[in-house]
Steps between C-alpha positions, in 0.01 A plus 500: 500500500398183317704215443396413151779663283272553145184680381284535241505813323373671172796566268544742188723371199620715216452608262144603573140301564686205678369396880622184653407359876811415639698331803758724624654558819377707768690804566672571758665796763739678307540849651422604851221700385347190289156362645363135339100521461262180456258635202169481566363680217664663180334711245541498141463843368509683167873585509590123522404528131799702431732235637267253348508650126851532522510913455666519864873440356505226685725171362578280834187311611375613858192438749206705449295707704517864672213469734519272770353436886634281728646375839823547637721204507896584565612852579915661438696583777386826483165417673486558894333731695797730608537611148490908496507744241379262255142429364260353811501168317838422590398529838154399460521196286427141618511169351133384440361853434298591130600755281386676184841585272491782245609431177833635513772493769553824673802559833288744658811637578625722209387858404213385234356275787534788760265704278277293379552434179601085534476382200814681396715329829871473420438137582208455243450191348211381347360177609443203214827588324821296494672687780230471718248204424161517565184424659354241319658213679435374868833680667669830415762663622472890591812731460509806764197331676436754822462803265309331181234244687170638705418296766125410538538526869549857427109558361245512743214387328707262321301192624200632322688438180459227241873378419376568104415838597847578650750329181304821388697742709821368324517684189111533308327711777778749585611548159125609402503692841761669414384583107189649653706668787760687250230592274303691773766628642667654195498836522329520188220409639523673826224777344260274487556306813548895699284698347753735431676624196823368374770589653353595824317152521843351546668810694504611911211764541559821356320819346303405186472656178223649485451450142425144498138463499305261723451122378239390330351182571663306173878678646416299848445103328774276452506289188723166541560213268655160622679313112534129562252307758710235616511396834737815549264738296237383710654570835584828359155553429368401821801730698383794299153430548534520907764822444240701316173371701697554888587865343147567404645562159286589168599271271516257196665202468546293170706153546601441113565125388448286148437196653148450546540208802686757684252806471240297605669353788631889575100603470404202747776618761333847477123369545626367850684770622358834317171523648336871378839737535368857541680698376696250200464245277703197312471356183671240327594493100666296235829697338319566164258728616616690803654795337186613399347470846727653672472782289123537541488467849797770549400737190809398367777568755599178541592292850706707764648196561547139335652175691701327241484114651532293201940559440445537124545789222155440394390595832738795563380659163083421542630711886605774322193517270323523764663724763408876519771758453636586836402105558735247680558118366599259800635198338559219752498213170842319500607578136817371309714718288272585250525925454229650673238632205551865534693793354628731769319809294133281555600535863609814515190683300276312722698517840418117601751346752597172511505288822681138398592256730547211749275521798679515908277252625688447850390925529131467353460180760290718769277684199426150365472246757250835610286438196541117536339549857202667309443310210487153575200484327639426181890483580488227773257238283620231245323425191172678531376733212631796686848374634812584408628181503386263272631148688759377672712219314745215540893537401412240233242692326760814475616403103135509353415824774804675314349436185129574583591839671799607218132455244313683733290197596507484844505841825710489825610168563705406830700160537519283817815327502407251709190458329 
């Protein structure tokens, strides 16, 4: 561990629109469990803006930043290699080794983390909050280290990687892996992914009813609409894009956003990796007239399934206008307390479920660093007219980045600390 006590970190003042850069002290081993990380890189990403605009609730001031890569630099008590029973980092771990974190702590101990379903850890905690500060500085401290942290030594292929490419893996890439994943997998859409009539698309073989008739082609074509192309909307797109195209699905994608920078960019990302797609195609559209094309290329129906990535009611009611009946909605947008836009009787007479919520990133790690692997193409470049990531920036340009990206001015921007 360094000897220098202090850092410079980006810092969030109440009420709302208020970034200072800031000496502060570098923290420190509190809990066995704790592991200190030198920052490389941290990402600034749309749900900053929350915290930023003051809607999060917040009122102490607190370090910013939920996506983070870096190097191991002090390690709790916890940390040797006869550790058993516990998560291989505690035994694995070293001083000196990179990591990727997700965006939220998780024990990897408790029954959400057993299953799967991280994000919802008993330990949770949010990164870039008061109780546990953030990623935009040069040091953090990470609470319940062995079970929340992936070790880079732990990906094969890793050295392939541009270290832009994998501050990727900490919250954008798996959360729009897993918007396309719970989409597809909904068993809503299982028909049209099986070939098989609902419910025996989603059931163990059995004896059919004979009175379904076959499928025509239109019953074997998935239509899909991605609402919001931000760098999380435009992972999503690209995730569903490789879902439906390694299938050898029929399909139709539409990714949905007003912002005419960001289709553009979204239609550039799909020039590079589209090529001719047999048996689909994409499209990209401004909000004001998508309705209208959905309907004409689905005779009306509607989407069988909208991602929701935007975390606003606008959003959540322009998904419903669009889904089919029997359609799913996969919102994966952080919202605020606003009352989602629906009556419980539009639901009901059109049988649309609703998927809300926080994306497991430590579980979608394998299915994204996967796609990662693939795609370097336009996830592993920096500021090129098909990258995800517009630059990467200096701690002291982080008050006029805030303000460029809460007016929609700048993409993806990642901060070297050290810079």
């Amino acid at each position: 561990m360094t000897s220098v006590t202090s850092q410079r970190a980006v810092r969030w003042h109440p009420p709302s629109h208020d970034i200072r850069i800031e000496t502060l002290p570098i923290p420190k081993i509190e809990h066995p469990d704790d592991a200190i990380v030198k920052i490389q890189l941290a990402g600034l990403c749309g749900s900053d803006l929350h915290m930023y605009r003051g809607t999060a609730g917040l009122t102490e001031p607190c370090i910013m930043g939920h996506e983070f890569i870096g190097e191991i630099v002090a390690l709790g008590a916890s940390f040797h290699p006869s550790s058993t029973g516990r998560p291989h980092l505690y035994s694995t771990l070293h001083i000196g080794d990179k990591i990727v974190s997700p965006f939220t702590v998780s024990c990897g101990e408790c029954h959400f983390c057993r299953v799967g379903f991280t994000s919802r850890c008993i330990e949770s905690r949010l990164f870039g909050t008061p109780l546990t500060p953030g990623g935009q500085a040069q040091y953090v401290r990470v609470p319940r280290a062995g079970g929340t942290l992936y070790s880079l030594q732990d990906i094969p292929d890793g050295s392939s990687l541009a270290d832009s490419s994998l501050l990727l893996l900490c919250d954008i890439l798996p959360t729009g892996v897993f918007a396309a994943f719970q989409a597809l997998s909904h068993a809503k859409t299982l028909p049209f992914t099986t070939r098989q009539p609902y419910p025996l698309s989603a059931s163990p073989p059995q004896i059919g009813d004979a009175s379904f008739l076959p499928f025509l082609e239109e019953d074997k074509s998935l239509t899909m609409a991605v609402i919001g192309l931000g760098p999380v909307g435009v992972c999503a797109c690209i995730a569903l894009l490789d879902m439906l195209v390694t299938r050898k699905l029929k399909f139709n994608v539409i990714a949905i956003d007003p912002n005419e920078a960001r289709r553009a960019k979204m239609a550039s990302i799909y020039s590079t990796i589209g090529g001719n797609y047999q048996f689909g195609a994409f499209q990209v559209a401004d909000t004001n007239n998508v309705k209208e094309l959905v309907a004409n290329l689905t005779k009306g129906f509607g989407c069988n399934a909208v991602l929701e990535v935007v975390g606003n009611t606008s959003a959540l009611r322009l998904a419903y206008e669009l889904v089919r009946p029997f359609g799913c909605i996969n919102s994966v947008g952080v919202h605020s307390d606003h009352i989602v836009p629906y009556k419980g009787v539009e639901l009901y007479d059109k049988n649309v479920s609703l998927d809300f919520g926080r994306c497991p990133v430590r579980a979608m790690f394998p299915m994204a660093l996967e796609l990662l692997l693939k795609r370097q193409d336009v996830l592993g470049s920096v500021g090129g007219e098909t990258s995800l990531v517009e630059k990467i920036a200096s701690l002291d340009d982080a008050v006029q980045i805030y303000d460029d990206f809460d007016k929609g001015k700048c993409g993806k921007v990642l901060f070297d600390p050290f810079k």
